[in-house]
C-alpha positions as CSV (number, residue, x, y, z in Angstrom):
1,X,0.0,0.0,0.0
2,X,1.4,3.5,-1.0
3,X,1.5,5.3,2.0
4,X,1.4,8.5,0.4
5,X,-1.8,7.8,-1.5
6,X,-3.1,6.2,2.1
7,X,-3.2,9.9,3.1
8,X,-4.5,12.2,0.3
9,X,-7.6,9.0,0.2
10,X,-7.6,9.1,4.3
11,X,-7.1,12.9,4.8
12,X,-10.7,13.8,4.1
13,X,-12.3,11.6,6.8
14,X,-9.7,13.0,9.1
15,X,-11.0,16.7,8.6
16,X,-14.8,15.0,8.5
17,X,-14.0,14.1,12.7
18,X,-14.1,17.6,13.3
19,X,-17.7,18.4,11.6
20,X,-19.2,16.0,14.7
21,X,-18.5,19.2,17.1
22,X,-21.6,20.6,18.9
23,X,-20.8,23.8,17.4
24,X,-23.1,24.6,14.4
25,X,-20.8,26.7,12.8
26,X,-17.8,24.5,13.2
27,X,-19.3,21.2,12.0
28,X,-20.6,23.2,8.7
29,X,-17.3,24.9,7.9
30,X,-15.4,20.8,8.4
31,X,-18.0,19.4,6.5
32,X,-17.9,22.1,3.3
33,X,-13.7,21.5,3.8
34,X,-14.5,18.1,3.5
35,X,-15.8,18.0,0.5
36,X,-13.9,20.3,-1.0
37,X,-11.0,17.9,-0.3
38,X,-13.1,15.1,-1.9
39,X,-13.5,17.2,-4.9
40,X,-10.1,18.0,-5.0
41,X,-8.8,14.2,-4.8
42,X,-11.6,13.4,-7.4
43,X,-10.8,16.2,-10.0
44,X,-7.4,16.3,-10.0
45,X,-6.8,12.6,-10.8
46,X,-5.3,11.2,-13.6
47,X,-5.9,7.6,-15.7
48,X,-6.9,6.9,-12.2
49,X,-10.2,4.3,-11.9
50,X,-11.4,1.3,-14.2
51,X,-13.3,3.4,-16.9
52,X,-10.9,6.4,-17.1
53,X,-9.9,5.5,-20.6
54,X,-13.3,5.1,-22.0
55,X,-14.3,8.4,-21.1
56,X,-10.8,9.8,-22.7
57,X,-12.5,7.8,-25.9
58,X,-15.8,9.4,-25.1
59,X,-14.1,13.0,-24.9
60,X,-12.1,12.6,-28.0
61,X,-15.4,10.9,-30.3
62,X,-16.0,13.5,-33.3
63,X,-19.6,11.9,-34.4
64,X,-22.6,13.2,-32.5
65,X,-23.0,12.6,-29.0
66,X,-25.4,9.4,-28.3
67,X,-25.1,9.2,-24.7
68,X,-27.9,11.0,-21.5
69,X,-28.6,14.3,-22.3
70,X,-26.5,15.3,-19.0
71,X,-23.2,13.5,-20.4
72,X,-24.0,15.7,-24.2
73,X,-24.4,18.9,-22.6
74,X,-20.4,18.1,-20.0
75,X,-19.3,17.2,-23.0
76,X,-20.2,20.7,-25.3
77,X,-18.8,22.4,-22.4
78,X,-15.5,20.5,-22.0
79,X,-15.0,20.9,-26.1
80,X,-15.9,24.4,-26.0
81,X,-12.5,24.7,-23.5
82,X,-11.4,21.8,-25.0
83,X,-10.0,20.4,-21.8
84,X,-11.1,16.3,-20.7
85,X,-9.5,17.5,-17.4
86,X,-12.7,19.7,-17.5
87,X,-15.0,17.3,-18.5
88,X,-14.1,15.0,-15.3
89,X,-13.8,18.3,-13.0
90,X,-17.3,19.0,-14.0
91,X,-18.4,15.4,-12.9
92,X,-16.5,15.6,-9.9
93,X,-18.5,19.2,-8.8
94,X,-21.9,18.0,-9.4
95,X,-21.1,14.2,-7.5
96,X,-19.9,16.3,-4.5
97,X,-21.9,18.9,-4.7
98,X,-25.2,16.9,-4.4
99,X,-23.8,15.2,-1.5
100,X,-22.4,18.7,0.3
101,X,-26.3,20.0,-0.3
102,X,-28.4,17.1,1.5
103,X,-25.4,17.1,3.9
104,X,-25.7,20.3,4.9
105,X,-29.6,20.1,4.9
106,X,-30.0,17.6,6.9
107,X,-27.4,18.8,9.3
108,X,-26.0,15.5,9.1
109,X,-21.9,14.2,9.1
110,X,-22.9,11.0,8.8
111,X,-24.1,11.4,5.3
112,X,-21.0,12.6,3.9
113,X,-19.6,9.8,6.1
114,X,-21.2,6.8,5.1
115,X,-20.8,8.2,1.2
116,X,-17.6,8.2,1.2
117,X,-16.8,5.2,3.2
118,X,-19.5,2.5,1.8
119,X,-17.9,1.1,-1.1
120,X,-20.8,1.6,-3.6
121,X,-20.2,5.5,-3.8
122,X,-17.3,7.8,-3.7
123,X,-14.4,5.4,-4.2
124,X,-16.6,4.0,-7.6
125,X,-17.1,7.6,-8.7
126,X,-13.6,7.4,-9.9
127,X,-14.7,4.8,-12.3
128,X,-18.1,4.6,-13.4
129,X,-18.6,8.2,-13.2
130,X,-22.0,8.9,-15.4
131,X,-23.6,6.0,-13.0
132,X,-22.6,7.9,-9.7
133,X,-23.3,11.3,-10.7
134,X,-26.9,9.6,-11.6
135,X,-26.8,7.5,-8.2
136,X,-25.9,11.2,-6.5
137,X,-28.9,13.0,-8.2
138,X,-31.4,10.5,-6.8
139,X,-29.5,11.2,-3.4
140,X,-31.3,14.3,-3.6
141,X,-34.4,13.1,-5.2
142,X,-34.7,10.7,-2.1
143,X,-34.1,14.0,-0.4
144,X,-37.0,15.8,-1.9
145,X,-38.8,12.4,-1.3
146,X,-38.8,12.7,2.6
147,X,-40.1,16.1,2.5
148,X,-43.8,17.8,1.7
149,X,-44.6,20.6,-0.8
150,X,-41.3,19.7,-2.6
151,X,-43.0,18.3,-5.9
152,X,-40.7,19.9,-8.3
153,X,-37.6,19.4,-6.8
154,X,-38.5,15.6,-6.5
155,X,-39.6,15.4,-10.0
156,X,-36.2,17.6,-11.0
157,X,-33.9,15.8,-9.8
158,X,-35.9,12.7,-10.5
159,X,-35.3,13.7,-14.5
160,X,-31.4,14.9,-14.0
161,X,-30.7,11.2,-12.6
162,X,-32.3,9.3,-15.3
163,X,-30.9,11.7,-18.0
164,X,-27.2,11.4,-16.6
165,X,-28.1,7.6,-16.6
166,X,-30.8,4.9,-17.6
167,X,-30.2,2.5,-15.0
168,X,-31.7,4.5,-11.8
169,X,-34.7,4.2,-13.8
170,X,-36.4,1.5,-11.3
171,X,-35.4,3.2,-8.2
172,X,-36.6,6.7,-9.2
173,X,-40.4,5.0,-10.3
174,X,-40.3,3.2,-7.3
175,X,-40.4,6.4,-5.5
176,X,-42.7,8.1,-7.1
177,X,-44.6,5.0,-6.6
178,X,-44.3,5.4,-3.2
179,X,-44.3,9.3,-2.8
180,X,-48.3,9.2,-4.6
181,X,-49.4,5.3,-3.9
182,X,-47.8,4.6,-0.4
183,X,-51.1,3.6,0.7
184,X,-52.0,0.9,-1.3
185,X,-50.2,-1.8,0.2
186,X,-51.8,-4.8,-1.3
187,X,-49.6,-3.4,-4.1
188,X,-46.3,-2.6,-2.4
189,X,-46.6,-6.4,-1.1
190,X,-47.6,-7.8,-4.8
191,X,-44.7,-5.7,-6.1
192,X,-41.9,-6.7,-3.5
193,X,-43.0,-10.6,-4.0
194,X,-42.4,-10.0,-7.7
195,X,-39.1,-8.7,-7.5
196,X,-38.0,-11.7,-4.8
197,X,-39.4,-14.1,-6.9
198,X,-37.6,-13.3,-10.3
199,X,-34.4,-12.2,-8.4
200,X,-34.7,-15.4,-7.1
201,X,-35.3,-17.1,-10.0
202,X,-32.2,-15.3,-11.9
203,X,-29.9,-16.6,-8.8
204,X,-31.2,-20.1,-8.6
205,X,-31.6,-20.9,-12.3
206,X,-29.2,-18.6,-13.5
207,X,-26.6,-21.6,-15.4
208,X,-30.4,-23.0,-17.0
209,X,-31.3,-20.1,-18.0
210,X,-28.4,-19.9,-20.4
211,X,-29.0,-23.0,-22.1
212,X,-32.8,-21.5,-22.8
213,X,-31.2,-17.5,-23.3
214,X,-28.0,-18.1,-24.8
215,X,-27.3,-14.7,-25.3
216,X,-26.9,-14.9,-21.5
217,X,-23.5,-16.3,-22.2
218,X,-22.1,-13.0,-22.6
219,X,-22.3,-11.8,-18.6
220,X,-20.2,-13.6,-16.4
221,X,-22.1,-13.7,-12.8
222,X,-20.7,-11.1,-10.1
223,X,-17.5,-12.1,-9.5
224,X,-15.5,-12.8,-5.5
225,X,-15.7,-8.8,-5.3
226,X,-19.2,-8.9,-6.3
227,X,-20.3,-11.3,-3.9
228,X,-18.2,-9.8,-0.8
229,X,-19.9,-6.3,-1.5
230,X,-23.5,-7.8,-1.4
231,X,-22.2,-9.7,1.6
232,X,-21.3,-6.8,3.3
233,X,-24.6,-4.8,2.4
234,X,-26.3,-7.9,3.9
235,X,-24.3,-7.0,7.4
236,X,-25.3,-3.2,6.8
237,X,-28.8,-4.4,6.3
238,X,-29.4,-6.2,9.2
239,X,-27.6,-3.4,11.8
240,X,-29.4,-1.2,9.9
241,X,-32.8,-2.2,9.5
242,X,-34.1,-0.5,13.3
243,X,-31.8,2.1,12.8
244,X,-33.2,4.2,9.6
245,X,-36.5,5.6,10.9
246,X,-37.5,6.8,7.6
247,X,-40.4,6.6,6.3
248,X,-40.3,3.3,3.4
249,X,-36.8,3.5,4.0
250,X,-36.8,-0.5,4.9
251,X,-38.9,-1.1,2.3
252,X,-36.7,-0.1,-0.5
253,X,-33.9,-1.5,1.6
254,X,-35.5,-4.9,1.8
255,X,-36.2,-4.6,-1.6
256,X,-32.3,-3.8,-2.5
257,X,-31.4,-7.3,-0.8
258,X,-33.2,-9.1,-4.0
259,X,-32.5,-6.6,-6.8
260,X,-28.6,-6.9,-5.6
261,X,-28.3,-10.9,-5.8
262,X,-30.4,-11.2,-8.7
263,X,-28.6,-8.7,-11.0
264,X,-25.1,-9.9,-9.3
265,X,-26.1,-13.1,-10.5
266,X,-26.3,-12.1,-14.0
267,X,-23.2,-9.8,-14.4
268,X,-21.7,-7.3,-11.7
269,X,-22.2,-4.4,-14.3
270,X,-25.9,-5.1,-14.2
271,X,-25.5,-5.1,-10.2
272,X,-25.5,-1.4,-10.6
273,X,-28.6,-1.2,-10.9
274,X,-29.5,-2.0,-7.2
275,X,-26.8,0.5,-5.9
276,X,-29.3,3.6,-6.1
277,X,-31.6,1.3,-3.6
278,X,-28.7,1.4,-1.3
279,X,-29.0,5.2,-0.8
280,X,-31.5,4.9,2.4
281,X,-28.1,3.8,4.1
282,X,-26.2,7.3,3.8
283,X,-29.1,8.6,6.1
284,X,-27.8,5.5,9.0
285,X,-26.8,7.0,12.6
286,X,-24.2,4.5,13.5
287,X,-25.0,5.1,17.1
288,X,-28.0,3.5,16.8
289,X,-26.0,0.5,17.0
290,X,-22.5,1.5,18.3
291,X,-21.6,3.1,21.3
292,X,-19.4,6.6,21.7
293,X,-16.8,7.9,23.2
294,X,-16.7,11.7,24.2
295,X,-13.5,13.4,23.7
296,X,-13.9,16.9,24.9
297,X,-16.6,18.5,22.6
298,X,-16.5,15.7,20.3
299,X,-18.6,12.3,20.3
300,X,-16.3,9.7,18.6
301,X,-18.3,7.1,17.4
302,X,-16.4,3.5,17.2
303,X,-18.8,2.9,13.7
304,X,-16.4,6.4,12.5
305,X,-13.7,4.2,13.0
306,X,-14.7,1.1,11.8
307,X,-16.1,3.0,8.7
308,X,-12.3,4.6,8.3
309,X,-11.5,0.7,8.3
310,X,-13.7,-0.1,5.3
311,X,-12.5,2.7,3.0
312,X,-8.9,1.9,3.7
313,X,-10.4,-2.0,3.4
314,X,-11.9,-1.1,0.4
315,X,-9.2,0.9,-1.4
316,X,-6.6,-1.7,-0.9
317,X,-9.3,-4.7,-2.3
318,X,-9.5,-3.0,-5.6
319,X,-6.3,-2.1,-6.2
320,X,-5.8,-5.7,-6.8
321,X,-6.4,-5.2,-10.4
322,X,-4.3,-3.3,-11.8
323,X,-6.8,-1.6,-14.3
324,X,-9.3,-0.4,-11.4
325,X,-6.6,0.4,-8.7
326,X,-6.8,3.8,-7.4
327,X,-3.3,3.3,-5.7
328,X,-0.8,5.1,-6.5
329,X,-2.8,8.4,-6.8
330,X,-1.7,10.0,-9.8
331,X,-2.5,13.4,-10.4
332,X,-2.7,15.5,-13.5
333,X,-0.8,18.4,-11.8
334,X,2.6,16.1,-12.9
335,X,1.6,15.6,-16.1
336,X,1.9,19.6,-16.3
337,X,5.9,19.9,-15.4
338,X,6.5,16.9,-17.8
């Protein structure tokens, strides 16, 4: 493990221990540092993350832009300056920037905590980044979700997510579904049993299926890392389930625990698709579960530790492969004095 890279990756949650303090105007000005330093790290990279190439390809394609509306308009702006470094700053400021907003609305560290330590978020904004700037969007769609008299936000945001990317389509009907037809449960129950029963389907008779789909034969299942991350969301799921009192926040939860293992089973690029029904998570008070310590004027909760653990965890797991590792940081600022 580069130890250097340890600490530009680590040194945001260090400054995020001081937005815990009881003073309001302390714990905002940490938590906007915070993200400024996640921006920073996020921006500045360089053929850092799995996909970073591709978008290079996407930058430098001459026909007529075919992707999300959202990606066609980055990309006029980044060819008007024609800078790529631009095109990825640009991703980087709207990612955090959603974050940073719901953050600082709901007056809440652990947001901005458990987004950049759960391994389905910050650290795979270096790589899929139109997926994550989509998952960030419904962040604050699920926002607008919670609150009343907000229609138009909610519906916004709704559109920016699926316009930046298809696949949060499920999860943004879902909640309109539940935002306008929360009480018609015979329908929330006949719609969860669907999705267990075909997720389940996909996961038990997956290798049959082929044989009957052969075009199947193309995906290859999740993968070790796959499995461990649904594994792991398992664990979060069950500490968390008491612990988000949220209104349908279980339910989509619950409902996340099929959609994961039955896309996973297919292919891990199709298990992106449950990673915006993960987003109930970010709004998960670890002390629900774990007890504190006070230091002074700060509360130090053992779950901020153990969720420094998973990043580091995390960030050392996939730099296994070569192609995805985000260790050694490398920075386009060197490219500069080359």
């Amino acid at each position: 493990m580069n130890v250097a890279s340890l600490l530009i990756f680590a040194s945001p949650l260090v400054l995020l221990f001081f937005s815990f303090s009881s003073n309001k105007l302390a714990r905002h000005i940490y938590i906007c540092f915070t993200a400024l330093l996640l921006f920073l790290i996020l921006a500045f990279r360089h053929d850092l993350g799995y996909d970073y190439p591709t978008y290079i390809e996407i930058f430098n394609l001459s026909v007529e832009c075919y992707y999300e509306s959202v990606t066609c308009r980055i990309l006029d702006i980044s060819h008007f300056y024609d800078s790529y470094i631009l095109f990825f700053a640009i991703y980087a400021f709207l990612t955090i920037a959603c974050i940073l907003f719901v953050t600082l609305s709901e007056k809440s560290p652990y947001i901005l905590l458990n987004y950049t330590c759960l391994p389905w978020f910050y650290i795979e904004s270096f790589g899929i980044i139109r997926q994550e700037l989509s998952i960030t969007f419904a962040v604050v769609m699920y926002y607008y979700f919670q609150k009343k008299n907000k229609t138009l936000q909610f519906f916004l945001f709704g559109a920016l997510s699926l316009f930046t990317h298809f696949s949060s389509i499920l999860f943004v009907l879902l909640l309109v579904f539940l935002k306008y037809f929360d009480k018609r449960l015979y329908i929330k129950k006949v719609a969860f049993l669907s999705v267990a029963f075909v997720s389940c389907l996909l996961f038990i008779f997956y290798d049959n299926l082929i044989e009957l789909i052969p075009l199947l034969k193309f995906y290859n299942n999740g993968g070790h890392f796959g499995y461990s991350m649904y594994f792991l969301y398992v664990l979060l799921f069950i500490a968390s389930y008491k612990g988000i009192h949220l209104k349908n926040a279980n339910y989509i939860l619950s409902l996340a625990l099929f959609i994961y293992i039955g896309t996973l089973s297919v292919d891990s690029s199709l298990a992106r698709i449950a990673i915006p029904f993960l987003i109930p998570l970010l709004w998960y008070k670890w002390d629900v579960v774990f007890n504190k310590i006070q230091l002074n004027k700060f509360k130090l909760y053992y779950a901020f530790i153990i969720c420094i653990s998973l990043f580091v965890l995390i960030l050392n797991i996939k730099s296994t492969d070569p192609r995805s590792s985000l260790i050694p940081y490398k920075s386009f600022i060197n490219t500069l004095w080359i």
